[in-house]
TIMARVO-129440 format. One line per field, with one value per residue (C-alpha): residue number from 0; residue in one letter; x, y, z. Coordinates in nm, 2 decimals. Each point is the difference from the previous one (the first is absolute). Last residue first. Layout:
<ropas>
pos [NUM/...]
code [A/...]
c1 [X/...]
c2 [Y/...]
c3 [Z/...]
</ropas>
This chain:
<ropas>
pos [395/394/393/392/391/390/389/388/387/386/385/384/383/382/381/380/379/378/377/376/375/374/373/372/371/370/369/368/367/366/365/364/363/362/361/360/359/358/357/356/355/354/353/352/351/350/349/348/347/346/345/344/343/342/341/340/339/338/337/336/335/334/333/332/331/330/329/328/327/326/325/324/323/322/321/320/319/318/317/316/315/314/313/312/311/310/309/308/307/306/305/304/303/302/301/300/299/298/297/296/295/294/293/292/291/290/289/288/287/286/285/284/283/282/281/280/279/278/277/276/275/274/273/272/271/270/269/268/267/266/265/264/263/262/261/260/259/258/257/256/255/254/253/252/251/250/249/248/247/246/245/244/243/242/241/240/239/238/237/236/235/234/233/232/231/230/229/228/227/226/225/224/223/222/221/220/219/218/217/216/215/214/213/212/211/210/209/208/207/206/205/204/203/202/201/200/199/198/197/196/195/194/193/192/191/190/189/188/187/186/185/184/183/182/181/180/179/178/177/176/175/174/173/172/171/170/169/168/167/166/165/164/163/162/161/160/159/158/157/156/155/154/153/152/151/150/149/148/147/146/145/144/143/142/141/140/139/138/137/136/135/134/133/132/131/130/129/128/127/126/125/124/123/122/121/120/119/118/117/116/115/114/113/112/111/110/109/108/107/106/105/104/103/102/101/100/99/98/97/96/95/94/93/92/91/90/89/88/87/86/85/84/83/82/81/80/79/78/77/76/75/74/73/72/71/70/69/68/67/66/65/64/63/62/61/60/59/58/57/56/55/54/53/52/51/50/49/48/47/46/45/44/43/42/41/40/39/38/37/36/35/34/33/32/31/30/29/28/27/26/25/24/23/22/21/20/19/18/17/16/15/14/13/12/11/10/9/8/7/6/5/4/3/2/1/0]
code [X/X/X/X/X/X/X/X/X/X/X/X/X/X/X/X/X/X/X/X/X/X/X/X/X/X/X/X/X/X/X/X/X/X/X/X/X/X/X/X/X/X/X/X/X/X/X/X/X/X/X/X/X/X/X/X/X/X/X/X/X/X/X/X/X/X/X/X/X/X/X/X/X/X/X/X/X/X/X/X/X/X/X/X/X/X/X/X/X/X/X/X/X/X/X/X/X/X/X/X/X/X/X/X/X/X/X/X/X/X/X/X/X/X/X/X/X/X/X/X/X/X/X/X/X/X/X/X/X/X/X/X/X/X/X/X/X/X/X/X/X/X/X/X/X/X/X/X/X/X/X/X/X/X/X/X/X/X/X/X/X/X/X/X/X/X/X/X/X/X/X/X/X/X/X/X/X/X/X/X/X/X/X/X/X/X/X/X/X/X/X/X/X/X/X/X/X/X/X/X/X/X/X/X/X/X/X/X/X/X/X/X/X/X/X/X/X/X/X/X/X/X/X/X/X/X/X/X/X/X/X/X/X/X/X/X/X/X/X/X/X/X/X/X/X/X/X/X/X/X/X/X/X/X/X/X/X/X/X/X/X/X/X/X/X/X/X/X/X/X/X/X/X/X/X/X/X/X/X/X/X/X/X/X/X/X/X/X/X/X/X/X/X/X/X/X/X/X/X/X/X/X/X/X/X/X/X/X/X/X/X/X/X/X/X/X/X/X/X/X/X/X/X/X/X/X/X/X/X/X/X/X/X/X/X/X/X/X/X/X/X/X/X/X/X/X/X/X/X/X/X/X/X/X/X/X/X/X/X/X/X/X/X/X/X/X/X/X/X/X/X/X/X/X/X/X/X/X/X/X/X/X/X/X/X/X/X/X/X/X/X/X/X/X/X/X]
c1 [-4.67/0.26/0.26/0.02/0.07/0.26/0.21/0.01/0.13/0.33/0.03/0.00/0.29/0.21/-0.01/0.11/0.20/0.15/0.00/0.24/0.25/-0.01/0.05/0.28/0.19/-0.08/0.16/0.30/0.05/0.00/0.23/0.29/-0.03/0.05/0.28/0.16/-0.07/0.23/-0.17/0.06/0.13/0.28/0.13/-0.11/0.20/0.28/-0.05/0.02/0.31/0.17/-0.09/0.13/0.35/0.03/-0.06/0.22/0.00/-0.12/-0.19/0.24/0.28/-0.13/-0.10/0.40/0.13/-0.19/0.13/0.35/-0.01/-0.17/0.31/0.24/-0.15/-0.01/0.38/0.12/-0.17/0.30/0.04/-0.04/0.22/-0.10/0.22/0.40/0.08/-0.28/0.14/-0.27/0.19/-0.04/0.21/-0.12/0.01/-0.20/-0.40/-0.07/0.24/0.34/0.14/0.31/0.00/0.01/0.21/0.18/-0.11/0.27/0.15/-0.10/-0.09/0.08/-0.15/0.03/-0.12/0.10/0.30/0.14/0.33/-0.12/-0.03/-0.27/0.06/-0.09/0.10/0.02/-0.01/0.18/-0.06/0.13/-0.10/0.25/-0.17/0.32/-0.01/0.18/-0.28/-0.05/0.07/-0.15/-0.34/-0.21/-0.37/-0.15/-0.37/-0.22/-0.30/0.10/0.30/0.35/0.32/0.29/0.38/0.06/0.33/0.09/0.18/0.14/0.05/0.25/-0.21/-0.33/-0.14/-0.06/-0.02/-0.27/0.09/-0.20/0.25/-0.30/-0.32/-0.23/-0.37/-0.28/-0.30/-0.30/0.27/0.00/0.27/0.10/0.38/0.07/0.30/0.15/0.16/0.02/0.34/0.27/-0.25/0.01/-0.31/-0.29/-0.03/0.15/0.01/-0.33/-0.09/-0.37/-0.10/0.33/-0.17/0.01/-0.27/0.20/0.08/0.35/0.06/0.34/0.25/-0.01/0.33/0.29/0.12/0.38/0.15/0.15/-0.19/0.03/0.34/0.19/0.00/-0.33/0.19/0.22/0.36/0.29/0.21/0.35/0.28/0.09/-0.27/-0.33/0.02/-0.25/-0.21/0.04/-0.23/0.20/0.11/-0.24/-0.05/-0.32/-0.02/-0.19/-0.34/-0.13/0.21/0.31/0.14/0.09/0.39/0.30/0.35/0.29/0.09/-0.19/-0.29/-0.18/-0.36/-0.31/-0.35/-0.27/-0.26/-0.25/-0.05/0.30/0.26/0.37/0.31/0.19/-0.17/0.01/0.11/0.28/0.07/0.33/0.01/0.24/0.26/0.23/0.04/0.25/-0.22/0.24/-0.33/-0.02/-0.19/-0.26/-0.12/-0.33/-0.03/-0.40/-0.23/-0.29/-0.27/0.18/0.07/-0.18/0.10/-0.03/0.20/-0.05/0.32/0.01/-0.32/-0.18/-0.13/-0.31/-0.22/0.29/-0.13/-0.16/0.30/-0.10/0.14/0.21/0.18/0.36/0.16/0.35/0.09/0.26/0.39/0.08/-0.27/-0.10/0.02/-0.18/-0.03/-0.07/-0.09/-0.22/-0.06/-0.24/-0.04/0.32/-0.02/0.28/-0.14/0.20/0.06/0.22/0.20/0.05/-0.07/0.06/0.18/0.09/-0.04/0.28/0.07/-0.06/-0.31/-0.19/-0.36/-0.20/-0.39/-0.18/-0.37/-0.35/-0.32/-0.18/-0.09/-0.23/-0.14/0.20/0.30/0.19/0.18/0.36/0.02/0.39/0.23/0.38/0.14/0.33/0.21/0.34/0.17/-0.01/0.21/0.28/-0.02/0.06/0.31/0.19/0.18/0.07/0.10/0.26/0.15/0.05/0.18/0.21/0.11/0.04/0.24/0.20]
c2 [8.12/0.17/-0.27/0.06/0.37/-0.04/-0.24/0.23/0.32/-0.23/-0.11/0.38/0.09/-0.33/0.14/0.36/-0.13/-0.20/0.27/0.21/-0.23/-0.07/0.33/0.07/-0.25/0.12/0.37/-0.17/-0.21/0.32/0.20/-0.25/-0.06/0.35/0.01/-0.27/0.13/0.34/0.32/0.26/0.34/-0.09/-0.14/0.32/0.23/-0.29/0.07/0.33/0.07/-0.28/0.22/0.34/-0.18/-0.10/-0.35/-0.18/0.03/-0.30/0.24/0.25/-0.22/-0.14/0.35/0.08/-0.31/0.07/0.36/-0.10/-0.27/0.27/0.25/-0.36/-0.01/0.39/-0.04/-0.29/0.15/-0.02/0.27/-0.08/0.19/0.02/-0.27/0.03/-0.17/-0.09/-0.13/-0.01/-0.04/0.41/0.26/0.31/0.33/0.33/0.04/-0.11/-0.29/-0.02/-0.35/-0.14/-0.31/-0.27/-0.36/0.05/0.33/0.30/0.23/0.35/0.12/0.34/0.14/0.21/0.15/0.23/0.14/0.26/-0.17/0.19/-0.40/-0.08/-0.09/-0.24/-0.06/-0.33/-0.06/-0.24/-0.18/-0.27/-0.24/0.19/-0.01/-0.05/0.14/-0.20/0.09/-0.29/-0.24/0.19/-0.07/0.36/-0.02/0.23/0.07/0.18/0.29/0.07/-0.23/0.05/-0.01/-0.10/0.09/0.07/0.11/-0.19/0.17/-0.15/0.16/-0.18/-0.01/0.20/0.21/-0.23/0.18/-0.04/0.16/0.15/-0.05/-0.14/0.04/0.01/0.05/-0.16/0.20/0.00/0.14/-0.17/-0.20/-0.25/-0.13/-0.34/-0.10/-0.38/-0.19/-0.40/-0.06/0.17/-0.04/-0.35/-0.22/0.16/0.40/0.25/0.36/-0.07/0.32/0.19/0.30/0.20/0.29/0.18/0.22/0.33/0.02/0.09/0.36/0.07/0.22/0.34/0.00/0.22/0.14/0.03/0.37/0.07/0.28/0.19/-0.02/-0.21/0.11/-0.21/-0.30/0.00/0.15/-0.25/0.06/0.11/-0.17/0.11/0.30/0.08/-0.33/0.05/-0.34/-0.30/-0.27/-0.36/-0.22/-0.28/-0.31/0.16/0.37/0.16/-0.08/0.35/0.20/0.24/-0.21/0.13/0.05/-0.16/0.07/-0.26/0.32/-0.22/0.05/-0.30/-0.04/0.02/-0.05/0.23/-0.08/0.27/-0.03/-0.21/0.22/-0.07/0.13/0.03/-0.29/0.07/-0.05/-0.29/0.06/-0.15/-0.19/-0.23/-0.17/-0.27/-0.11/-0.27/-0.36/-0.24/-0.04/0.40/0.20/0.28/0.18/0.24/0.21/0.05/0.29/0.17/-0.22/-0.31/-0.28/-0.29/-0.34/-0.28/-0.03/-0.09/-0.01/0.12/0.13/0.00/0.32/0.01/0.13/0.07/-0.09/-0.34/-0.20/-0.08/0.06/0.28/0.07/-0.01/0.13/-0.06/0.27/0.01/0.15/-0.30/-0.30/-0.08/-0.37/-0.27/0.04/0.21/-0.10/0.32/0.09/0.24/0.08/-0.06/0.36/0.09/-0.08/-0.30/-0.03/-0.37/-0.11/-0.41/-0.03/0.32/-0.07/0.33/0.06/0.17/0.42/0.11/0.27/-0.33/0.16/-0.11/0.07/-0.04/0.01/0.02/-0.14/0.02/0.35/-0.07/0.08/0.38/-0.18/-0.10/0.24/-0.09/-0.04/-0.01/0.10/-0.11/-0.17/-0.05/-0.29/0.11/-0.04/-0.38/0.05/0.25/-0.14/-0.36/0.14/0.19/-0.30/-0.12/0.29/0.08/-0.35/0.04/0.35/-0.14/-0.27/0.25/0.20/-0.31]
c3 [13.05/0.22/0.00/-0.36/-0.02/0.24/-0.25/-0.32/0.18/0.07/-0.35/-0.10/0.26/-0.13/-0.36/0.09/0.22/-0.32/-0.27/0.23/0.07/-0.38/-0.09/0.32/-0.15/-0.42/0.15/0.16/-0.27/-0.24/0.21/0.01/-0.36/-0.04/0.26/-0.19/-0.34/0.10/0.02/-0.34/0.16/0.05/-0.34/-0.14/0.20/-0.07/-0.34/0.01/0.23/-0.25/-0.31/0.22/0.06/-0.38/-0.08/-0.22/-0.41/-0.18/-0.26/0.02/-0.01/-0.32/-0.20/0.10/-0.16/-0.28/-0.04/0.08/-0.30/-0.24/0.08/-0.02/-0.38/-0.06/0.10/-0.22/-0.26/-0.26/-0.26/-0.35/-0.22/-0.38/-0.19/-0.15/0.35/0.18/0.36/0.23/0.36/0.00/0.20/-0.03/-0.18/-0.01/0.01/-0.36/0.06/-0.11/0.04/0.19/-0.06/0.25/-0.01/0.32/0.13/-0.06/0.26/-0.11/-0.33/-0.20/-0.33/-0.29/-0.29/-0.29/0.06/-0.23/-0.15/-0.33/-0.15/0.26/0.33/0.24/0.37/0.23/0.33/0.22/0.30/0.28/-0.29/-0.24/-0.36/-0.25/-0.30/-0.34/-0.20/-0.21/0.22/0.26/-0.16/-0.20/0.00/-0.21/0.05/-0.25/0.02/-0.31/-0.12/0.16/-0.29/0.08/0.05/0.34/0.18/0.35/0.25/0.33/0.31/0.21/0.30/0.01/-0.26/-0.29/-0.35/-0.27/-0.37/-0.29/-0.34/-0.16/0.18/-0.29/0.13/-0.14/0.02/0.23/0.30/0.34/-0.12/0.29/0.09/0.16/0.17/0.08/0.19/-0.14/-0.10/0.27/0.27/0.01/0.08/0.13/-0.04/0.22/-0.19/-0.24/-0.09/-0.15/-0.18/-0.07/-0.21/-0.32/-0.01/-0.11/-0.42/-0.08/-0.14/-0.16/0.10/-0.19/-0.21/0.08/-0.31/0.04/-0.05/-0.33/-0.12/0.36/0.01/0.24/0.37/0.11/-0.15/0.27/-0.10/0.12/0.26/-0.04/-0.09/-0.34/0.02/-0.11/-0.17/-0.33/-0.03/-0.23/0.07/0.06/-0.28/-0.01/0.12/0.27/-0.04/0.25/0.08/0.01/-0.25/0.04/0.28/0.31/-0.01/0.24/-0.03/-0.18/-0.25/-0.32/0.28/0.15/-0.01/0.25/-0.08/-0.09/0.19/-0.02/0.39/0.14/-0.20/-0.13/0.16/0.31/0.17/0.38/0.31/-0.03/-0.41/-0.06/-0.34/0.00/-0.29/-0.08/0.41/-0.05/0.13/-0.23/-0.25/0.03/0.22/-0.05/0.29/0.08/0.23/0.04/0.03/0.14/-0.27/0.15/-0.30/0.01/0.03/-0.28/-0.32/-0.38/-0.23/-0.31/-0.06/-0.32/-0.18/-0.13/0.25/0.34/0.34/-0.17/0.04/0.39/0.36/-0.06/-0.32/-0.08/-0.32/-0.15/-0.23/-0.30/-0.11/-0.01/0.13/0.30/0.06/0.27/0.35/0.28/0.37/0.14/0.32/0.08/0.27/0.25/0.12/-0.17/-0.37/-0.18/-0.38/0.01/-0.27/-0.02/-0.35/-0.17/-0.27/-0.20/-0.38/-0.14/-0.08/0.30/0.14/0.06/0.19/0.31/-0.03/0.34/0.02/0.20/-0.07/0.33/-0.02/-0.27/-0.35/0.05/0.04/0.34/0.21/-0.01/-0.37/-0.04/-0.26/-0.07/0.25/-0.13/-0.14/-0.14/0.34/-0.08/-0.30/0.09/0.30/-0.10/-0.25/0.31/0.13/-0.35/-0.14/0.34/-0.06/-0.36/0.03/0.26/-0.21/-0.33/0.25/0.07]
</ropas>
């Protein structure tokens, strides 16, 4: 009877014993020095098997991310979880690779087994309680269960985490800033990334779908190639979407980048866009309103405008739709003024003028008067002289 009991109880407490052996071990909350983007999770195996972990869940509390675990972490081992891409880590392969981001004031983050038991949580609401946004040092679990900043930027990614003095059993961890002089972290300069890197022309509404044939073009204003690895472009409006590059821009280049590579979406209602390099400085940016059907959106040397010339990986060339209807208007105007109605003053002229001419009637009129009393004239005169003619005669 007793060895029954003891069976039962073994077996109801074995999955614990095993799922609760899963921790959260270390996590890089604030990205890496190459970008702030490439952010990561590192569980570790403190039994003494491998574990399953098909069907596990690690959950934050605010929905993002979620992640759907699977395959085997080994005894004693780490299971490593990289966002977006397996480049976060040089040389060291993910595990698993997940999307969401991690909020720089915090997460609470869950980890549930196939059956959905909570295995282990890390409750940070406000704030992280360890690692470092600026040096970025990440932030590891204690042997104790607290939370440390790692010695080292980058943390310690597979491996066992760095071994710092407690000041107490459960008491905070001392920053690096406490530590001795001779083993404080070097922090690095950041790097210098050249400026002249600019979005040059987008194509939000094109014909067909959207989905295929957007589109958005960077220029190099530099005379040198420019390396923009590990540079990123960000969306602004919706559910923001970040794309990291990896090309190379020639001098004075264009780069055109399709959603299907990108994976950003151009709202039509409007968007914008932001660049930065690798020191999450940003670059360049721009904002659109509603977008015309088939128009890019091209800088011009006095700002942006739509444009129905599409010249993708090509110097823009704006339309002259409005020189052409400026030369239309001109026209038009040189035609009214030549067919343009009398003014009140014109019309006071020209009947001033029509006035003062007689009309051909009255000339006419005058003239046959005139030629009347001419002939009238002519013939007295003509009868007088025949009369003087006669009495000369009788007198001889």
């Amino acid at each position: 009877m007793v060895l029954k009991m003891f069976l039962i109880i073994a077996c109801l407490l074995l999955p614990f014993a095993v799922y609760g052996s899963v921790i959260i071990n270390e996590i890089t909350w604030m990205g890496t020095n190459v970008s702030y983007n490439d952010e990561w999770i590192e569980l570790y195996n403190t039994a003494e098997n491998d574990i399953n972990l098909d069907g596990w869940i690690l959950k934050a509390g605010d929905g993002s991310p979620e992640i759907n675990l699977s395959g085997t972490i080994p005894a004693k081992g780490f299971y490593l979880l990289e966002r977006t891409d397996d480049e976060t880590i040089p040389g060291i392969s993910a595990d698993l690779i997940y999307t969401g981001a991690l909020g720089n004031n915090g997460e609470n983050l869950n980890l549930y087994n196939s059956s959905g038991n909570l295995i282990d949580e890390v409750i940070c609401t406000d704030t992280w309680p360890a690692g470092d946004n600026s040096t970025k040092q990440t932030m590891e679990r204690t042997i104790s269960g607290n939370w440390q900043t790692s010695q080292n930027p980058g943390g310690t990614p597979k491996v066992e985490n760095s071994k710092l003095e407690e000041v107490e059993e459960d008491g905070p961890m001392p920053t690096p800033e406490e530590k001795p002089t001779e083993d404080a972290p070097l922090t690095a300069e950041p790097a210098s990334y050249p400026k002249g890197i600019i979005f040059n022309e987008i194509l939000p509404s094109p014909d067909g779908p959207d989905a295929e044939n957007e589109w958005i073009e960077l220029y190099n204003q530099n005379d040198f190639e420019v390396d923009l690895n590990n540079w990123t472009i960000q969306d602004t409006t919706g559910s923001a979407k970040t794309y990291a590059l990896n090309a190379k821009i020639p001098a004075l280049g264009y780069l055109v980048l399709k959603r299907p590579e990108t994976k950003i979406t151009l709202n039509n209602d409007g968007d914008g866009l932001n660049l930065f390099n690798p020191n999450e400085e940003i670059v360049d940016s721009v904002d659109f309103g509603k977008a015309f059907q088939n128009q890019s959106y091209s800088k011009t040397s006095s700002g942006w405008a739509w444009n129905s010339n599409l010249t993708p990986g090509e110097k823009n060339i704006i339309s002259v739709k409005q020189a052409s209807s400026t030369a239309k208007t001109t026209e038009k105007q040189k035609e009214l003024s030549e067919d343009r109605p009398l003014t009140a003053e014109s019309a006071d002229i020209n009947l001033s003028t029509q006035k003062s001419k007689p009309p051909v009637w009255l000339i006419a009129l005058i003239v046959a008067i005139l030629s009347a009393g001419v002939v009238i004239y002519l013939n007295n005169l003509l009868s007088s002289h025949n009369h003087s003619g006669r009495g000369t005669q009788n007198q001889f």
